[in-house]
Each structure stands twice: as structure tokens, then as C-alpha cells.
DRENNU-934350 format. One record per residue: x, y, z of N, C-alpha, C, CB in turn. Coordinates in steps of 0.02 Angstrom, whole numbers, plus 50000, padded with zeros to 5 digits. Each point is the difference from the previous one (the first is absolute). Glycine has a CB too. Example, Ala and Ser with C-alpha at 12.3 -4.5 7.8 and 13.67 -1.06 7.14 Angstrom:
2
@n_east: 50660	n_north: 49716	n_up: 50390	ca_east: 49955	ca_north: 50059	ca_up: 50000	c_east: 50045	c_north: 50060	c_up: 50000	cb_east: 49905	cb_north: 49941	cb_up: 50062
@n_east: 50077	n_north: 50112	n_up: 49902	ca_east: 50042	ca_north: 50059	ca_up: 50003	c_east: 49961	c_north: 50055	c_up: 50037	cb_east: 50059	cb_north: 49968	cb_up: 49892
***
This chain:
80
@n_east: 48201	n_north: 53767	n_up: 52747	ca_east: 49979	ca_north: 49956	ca_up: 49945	c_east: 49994	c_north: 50043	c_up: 49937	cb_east: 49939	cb_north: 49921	cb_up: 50080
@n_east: 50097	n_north: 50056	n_up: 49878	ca_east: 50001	ca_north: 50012	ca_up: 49909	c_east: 49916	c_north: 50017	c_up: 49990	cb_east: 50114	cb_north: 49892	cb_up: 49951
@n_east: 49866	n_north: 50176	n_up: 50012	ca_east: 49911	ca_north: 49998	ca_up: 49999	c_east: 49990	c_north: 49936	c_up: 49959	cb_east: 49965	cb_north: 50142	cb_up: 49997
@n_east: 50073	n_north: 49831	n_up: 49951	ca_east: 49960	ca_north: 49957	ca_up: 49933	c_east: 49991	c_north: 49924	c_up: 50063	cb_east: 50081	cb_north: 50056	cb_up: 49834
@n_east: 49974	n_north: 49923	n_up: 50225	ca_east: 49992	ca_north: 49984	ca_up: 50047	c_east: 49927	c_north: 49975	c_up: 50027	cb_east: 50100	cb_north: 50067	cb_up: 49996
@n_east: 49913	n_north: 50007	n_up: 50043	ca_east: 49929	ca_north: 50037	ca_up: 50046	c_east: 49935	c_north: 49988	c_up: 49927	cb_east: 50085	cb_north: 50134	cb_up: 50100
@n_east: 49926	n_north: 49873	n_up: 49855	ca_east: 49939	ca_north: 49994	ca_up: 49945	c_east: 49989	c_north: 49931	c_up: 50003	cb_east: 50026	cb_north: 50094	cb_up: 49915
@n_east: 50007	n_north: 49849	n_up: 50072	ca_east: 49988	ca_north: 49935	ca_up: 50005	c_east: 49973	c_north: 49969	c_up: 50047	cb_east: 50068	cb_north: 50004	cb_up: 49946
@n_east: 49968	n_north: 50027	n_up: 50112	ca_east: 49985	ca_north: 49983	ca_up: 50092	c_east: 49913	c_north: 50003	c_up: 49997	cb_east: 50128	cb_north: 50078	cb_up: 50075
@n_east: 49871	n_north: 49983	n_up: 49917	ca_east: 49932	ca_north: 50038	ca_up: 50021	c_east: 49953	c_north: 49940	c_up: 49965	cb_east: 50035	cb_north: 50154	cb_up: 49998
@n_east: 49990	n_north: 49831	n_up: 49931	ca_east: 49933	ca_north: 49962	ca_up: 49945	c_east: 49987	c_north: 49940	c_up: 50032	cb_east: 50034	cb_north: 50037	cb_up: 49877
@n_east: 50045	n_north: 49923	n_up: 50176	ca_east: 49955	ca_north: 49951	ca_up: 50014	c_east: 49985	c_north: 50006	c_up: 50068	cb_east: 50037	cb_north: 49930	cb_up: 49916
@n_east: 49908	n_north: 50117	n_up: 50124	ca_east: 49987	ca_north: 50014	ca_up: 50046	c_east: 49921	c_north: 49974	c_up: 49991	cb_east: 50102	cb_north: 50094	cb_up: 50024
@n_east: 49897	n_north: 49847	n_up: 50029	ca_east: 49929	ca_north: 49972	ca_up: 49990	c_east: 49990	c_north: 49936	c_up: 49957	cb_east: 49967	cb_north: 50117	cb_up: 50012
@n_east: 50102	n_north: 49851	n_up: 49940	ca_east: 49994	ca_north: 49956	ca_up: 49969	c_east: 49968	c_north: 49938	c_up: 50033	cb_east: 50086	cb_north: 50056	cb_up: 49944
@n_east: 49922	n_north: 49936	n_up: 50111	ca_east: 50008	ca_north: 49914	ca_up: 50035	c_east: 49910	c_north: 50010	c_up: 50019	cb_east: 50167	cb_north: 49974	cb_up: 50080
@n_east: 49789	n_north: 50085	n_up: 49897	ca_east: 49941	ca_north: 49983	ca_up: 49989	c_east: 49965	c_north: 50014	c_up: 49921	cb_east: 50003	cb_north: 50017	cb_up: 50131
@n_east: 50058	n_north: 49977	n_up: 49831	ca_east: 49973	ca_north: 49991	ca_up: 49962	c_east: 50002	c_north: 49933	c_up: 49942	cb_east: 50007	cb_north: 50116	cb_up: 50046
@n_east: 49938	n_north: 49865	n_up: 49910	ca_east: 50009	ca_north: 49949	ca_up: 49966	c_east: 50052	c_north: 50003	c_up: 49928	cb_east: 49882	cb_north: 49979	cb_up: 50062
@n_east: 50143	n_north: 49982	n_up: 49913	ca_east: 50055	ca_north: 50003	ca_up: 49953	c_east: 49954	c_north: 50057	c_up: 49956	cb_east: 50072	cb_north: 49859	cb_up: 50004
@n_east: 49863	n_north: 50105	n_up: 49962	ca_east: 49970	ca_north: 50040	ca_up: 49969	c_east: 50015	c_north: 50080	c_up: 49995	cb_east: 49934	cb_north: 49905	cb_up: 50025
@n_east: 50039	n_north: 50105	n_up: 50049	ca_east: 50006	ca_north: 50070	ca_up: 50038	c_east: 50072	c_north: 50042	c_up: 49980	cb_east: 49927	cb_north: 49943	cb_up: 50107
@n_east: 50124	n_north: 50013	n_up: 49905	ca_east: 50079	ca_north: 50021	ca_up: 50006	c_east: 50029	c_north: 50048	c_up: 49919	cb_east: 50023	cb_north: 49863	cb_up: 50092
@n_east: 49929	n_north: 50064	n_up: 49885	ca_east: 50034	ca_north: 50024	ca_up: 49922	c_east: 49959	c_north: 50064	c_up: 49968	cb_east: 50033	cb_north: 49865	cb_up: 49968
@n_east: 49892	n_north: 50141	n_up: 50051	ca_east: 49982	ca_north: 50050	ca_up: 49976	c_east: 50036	c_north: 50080	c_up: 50036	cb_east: 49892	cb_north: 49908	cb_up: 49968
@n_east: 50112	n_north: 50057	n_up: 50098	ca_east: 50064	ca_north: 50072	ca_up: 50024	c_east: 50044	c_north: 50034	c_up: 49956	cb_east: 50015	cb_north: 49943	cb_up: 50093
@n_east: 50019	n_north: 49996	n_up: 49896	ca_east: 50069	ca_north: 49989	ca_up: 49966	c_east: 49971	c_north: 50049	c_up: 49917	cb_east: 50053	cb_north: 49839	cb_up: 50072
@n_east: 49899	n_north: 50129	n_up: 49914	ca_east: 49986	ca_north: 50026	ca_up: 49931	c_east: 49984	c_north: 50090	c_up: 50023	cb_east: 49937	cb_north: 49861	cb_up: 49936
@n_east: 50013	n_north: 50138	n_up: 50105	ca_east: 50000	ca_north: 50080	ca_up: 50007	c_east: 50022	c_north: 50042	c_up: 49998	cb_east: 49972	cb_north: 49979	cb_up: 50028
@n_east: 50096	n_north: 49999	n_up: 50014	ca_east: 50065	ca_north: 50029	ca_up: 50007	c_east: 50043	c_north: 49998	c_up: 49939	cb_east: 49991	cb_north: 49969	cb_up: 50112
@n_east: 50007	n_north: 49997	n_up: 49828	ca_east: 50027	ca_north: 49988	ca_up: 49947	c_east: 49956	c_north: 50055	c_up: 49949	cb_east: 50041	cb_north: 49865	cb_up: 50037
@n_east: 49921	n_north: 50151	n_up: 49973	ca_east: 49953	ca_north: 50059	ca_up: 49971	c_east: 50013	c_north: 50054	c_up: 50027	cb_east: 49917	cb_north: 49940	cb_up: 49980
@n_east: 50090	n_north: 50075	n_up: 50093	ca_east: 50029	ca_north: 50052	ca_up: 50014	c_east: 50072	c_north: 50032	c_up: 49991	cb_east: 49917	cb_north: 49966	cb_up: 50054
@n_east: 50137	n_north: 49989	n_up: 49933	ca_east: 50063	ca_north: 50012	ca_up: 49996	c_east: 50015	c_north: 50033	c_up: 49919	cb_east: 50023	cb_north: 49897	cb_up: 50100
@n_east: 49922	n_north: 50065	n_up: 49854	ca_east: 49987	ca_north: 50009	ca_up: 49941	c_east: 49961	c_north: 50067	c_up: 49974	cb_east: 50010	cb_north: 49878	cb_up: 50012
@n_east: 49978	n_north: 50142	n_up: 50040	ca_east: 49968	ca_north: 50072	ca_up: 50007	c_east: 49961	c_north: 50019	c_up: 50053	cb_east: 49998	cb_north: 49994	cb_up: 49897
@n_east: 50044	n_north: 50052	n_up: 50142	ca_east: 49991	ca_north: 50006	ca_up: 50059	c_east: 49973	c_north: 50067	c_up: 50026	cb_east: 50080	cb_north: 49916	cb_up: 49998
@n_east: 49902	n_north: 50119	n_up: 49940	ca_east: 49962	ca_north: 50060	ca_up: 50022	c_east: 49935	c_north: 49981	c_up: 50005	cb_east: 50070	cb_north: 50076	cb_up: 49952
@n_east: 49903	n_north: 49880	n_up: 49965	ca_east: 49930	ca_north: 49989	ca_up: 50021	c_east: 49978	c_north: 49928	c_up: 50044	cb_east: 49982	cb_north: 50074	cb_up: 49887
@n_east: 50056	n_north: 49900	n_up: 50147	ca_east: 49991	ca_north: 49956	ca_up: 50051	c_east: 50008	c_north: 50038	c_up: 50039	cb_east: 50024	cb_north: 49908	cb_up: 49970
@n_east: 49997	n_north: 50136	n_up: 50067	ca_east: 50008	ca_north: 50014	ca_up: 50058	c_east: 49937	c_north: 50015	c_up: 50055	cb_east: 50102	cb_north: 50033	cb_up: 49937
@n_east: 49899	n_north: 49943	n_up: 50114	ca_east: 49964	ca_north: 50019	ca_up: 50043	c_east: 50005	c_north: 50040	c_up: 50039	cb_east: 49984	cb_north: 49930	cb_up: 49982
@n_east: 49978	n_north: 50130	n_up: 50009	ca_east: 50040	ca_north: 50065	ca_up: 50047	c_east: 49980	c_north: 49989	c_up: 50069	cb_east: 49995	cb_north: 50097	cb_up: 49911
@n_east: 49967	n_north: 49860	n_up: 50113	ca_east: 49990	ca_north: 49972	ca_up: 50080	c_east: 50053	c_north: 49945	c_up: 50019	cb_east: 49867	cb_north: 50018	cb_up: 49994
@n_east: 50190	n_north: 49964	n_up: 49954	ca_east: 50041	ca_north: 49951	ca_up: 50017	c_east: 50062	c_north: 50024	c_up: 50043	cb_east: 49957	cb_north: 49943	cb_up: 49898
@n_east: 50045	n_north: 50010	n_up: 50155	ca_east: 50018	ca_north: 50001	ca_up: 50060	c_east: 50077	c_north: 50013	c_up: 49966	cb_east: 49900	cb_north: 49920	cb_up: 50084
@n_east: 50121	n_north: 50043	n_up: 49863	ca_east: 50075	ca_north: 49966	ca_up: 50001	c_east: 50019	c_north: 50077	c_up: 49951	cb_east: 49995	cb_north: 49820	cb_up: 50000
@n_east: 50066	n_north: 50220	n_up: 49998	ca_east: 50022	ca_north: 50035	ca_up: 49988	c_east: 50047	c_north: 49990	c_up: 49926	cb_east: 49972	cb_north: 50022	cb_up: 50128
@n_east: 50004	n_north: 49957	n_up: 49813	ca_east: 50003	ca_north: 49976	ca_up: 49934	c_east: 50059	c_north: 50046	c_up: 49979	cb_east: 49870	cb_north: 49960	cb_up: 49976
@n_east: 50098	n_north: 50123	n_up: 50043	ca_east: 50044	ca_north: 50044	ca_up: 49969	c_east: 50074	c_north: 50004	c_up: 50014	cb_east: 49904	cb_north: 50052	cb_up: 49998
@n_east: 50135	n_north: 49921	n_up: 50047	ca_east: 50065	ca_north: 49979	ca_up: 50023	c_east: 50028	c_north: 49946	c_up: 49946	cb_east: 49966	cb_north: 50024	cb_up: 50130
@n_east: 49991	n_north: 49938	n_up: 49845	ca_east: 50046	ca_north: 49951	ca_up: 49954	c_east: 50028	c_north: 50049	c_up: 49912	cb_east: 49907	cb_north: 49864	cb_up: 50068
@n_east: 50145	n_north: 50104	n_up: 49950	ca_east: 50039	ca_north: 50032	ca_up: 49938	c_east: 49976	c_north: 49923	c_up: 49942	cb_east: 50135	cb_north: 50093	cb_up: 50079
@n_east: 49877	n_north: 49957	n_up: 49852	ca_east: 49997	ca_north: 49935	ca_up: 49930	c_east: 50033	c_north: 49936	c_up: 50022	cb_east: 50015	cb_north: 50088	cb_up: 49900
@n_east: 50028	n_north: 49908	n_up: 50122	ca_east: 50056	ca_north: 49945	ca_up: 49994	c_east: 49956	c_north: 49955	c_up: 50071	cb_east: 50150	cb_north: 50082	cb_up: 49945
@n_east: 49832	n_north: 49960	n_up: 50105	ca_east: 49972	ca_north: 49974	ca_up: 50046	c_east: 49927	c_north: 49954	c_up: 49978	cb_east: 50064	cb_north: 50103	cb_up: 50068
@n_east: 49913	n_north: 49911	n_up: 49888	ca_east: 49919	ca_north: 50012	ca_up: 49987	c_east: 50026	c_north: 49942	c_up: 49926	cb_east: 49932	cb_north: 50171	cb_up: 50056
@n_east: 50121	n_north: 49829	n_up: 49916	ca_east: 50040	ca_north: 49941	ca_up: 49956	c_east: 50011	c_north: 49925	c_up: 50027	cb_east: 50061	cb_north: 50101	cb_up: 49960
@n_east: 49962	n_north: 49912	n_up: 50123	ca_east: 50038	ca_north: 49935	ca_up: 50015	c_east: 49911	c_north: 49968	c_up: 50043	cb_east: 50187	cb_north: 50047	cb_up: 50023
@n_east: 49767	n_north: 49989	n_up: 50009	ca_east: 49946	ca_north: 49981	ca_up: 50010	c_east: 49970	c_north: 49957	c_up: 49959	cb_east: 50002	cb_north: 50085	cb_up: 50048
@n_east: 49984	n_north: 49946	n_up: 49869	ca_east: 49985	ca_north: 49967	ca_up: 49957	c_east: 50025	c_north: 49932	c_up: 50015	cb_east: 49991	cb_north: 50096	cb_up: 49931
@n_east: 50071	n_north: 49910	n_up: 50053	ca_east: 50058	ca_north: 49940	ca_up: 49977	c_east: 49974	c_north: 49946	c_up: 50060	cb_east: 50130	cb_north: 50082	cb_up: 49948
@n_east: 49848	n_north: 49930	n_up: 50107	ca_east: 50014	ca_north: 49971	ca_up: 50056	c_east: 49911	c_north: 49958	c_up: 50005	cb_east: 50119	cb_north: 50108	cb_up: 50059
@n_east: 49826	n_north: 49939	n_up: 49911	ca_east: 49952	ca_north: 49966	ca_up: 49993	c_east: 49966	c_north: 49965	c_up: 49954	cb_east: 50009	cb_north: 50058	cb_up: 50061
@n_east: 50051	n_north: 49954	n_up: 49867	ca_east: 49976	ca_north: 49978	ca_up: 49946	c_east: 50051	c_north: 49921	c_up: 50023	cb_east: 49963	cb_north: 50133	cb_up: 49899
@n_east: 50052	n_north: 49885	n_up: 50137	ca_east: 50050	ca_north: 49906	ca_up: 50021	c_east: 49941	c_north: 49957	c_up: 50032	cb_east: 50143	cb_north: 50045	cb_up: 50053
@n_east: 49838	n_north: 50018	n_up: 50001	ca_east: 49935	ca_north: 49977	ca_up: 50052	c_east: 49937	c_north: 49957	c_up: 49954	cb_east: 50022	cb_north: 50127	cb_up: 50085
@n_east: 49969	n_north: 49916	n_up: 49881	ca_east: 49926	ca_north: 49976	ca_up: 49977	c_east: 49991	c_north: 49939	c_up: 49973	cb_east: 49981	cb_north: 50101	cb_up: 49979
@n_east: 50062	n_north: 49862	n_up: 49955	ca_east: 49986	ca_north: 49949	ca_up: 49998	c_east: 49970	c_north: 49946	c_up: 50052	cb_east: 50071	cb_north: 50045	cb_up: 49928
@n_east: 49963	n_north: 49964	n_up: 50130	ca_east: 49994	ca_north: 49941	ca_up: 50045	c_east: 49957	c_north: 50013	c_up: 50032	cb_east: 50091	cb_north: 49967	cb_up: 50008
@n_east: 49887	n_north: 50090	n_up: 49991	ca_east: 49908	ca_north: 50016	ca_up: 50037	c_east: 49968	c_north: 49992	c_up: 49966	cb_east: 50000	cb_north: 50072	cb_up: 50058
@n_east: 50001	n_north: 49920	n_up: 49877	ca_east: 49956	ca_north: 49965	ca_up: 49967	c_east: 49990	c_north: 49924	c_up: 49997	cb_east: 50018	cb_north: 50095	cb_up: 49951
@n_east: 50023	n_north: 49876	n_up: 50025	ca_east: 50016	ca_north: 49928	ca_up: 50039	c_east: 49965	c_north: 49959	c_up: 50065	cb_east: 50100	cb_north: 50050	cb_up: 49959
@n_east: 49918	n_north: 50003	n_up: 50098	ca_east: 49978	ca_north: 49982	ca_up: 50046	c_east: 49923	c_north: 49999	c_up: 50000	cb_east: 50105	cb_north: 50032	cb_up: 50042
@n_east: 49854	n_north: 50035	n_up: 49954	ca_east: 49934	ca_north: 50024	ca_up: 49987	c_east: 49978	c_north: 49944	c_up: 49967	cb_east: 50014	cb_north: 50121	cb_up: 49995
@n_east: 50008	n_north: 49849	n_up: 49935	ca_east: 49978	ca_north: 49949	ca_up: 49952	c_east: 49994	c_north: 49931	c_up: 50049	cb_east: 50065	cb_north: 50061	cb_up: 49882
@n_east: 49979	n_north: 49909	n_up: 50174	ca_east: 50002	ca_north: 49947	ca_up: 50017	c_east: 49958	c_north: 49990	c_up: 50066	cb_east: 50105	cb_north: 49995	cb_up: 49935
@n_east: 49873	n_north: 50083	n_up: 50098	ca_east: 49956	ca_north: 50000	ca_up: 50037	c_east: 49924	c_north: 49996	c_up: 49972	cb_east: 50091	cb_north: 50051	cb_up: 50062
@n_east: 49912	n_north: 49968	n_up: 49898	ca_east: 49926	ca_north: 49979	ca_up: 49964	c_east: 49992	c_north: 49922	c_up: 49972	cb_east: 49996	cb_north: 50128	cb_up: 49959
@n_east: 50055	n_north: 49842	n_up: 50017	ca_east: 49984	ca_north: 49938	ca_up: 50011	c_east: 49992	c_north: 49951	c_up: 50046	cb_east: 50030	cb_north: 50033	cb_up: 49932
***
């Protein structure tokens, strides 16, 4: 598996307990970390960050900035 792949795989590990709410603030975390990823980093983090190349750590973005709208959406319609 492609790491930017294996990077996506891994984020939704545990989704189906989590609430939309929950998903999107993932989603956002991870949108802070990609955005700078030295001072996000968690040096107890399991997932191996340092393997992703720019372009890798580019199409992530691309892939959760698609994501997020609709976790927000969702999050919004579960609260009503």
C-alpha cells in the first residue's frame, strides 16, 4: 500500500465508533497536521508520518479537504 494510502487507511481506523461530529474534527486535525507537521507531530504516534513525501502529504490534503465538507453536513444534521 502507497504510504499517503496507508495515511488515509490508518485515519479511518475506528470511524464506525465515531460520531460525524467526531469524524470531522479528525479530519480537521489532520488538516492541521498536514499544514504543519513538525509542530503537530506526535512523537508517541504510532503511524510513521515521516515516509510521506510533499506530493503525498498534497493529495491527502486534496482528499480531505473533499472529505470535510460532508462531515460537516452530516455532524450538523445529527444534531438536529
Amino acid at each position: 500500500m502507497q504510504p499517503v494510502n496507508e495515511f488515509l487507511h490508518c485515519m479511518r481506523d475506528g470511524w464506525d465508533r465515531l460520531t460525524a461530529a467526531q469524524r470531522a474534527e479528525r479530519v480537521r486535525q489532520d488538516l492541521l497536521f498536514i499544514a504543519d507537521p513538525v509542530t503537530h507531530l506526535e512523537w508517541n504516534d504510532p503511524l510513521a508520518f515521516a515516509d510521506l513525501t510533499l506530493g503525498e502529504l498534497h493529495h491527502a490534503r486534496a482528499v480531505l479537504l473533499r472529505l470535510l465538507p460532508h462531515l460537516v453536513a452530516a455532524a450538523r444534521a445529527e444534531q438536529s
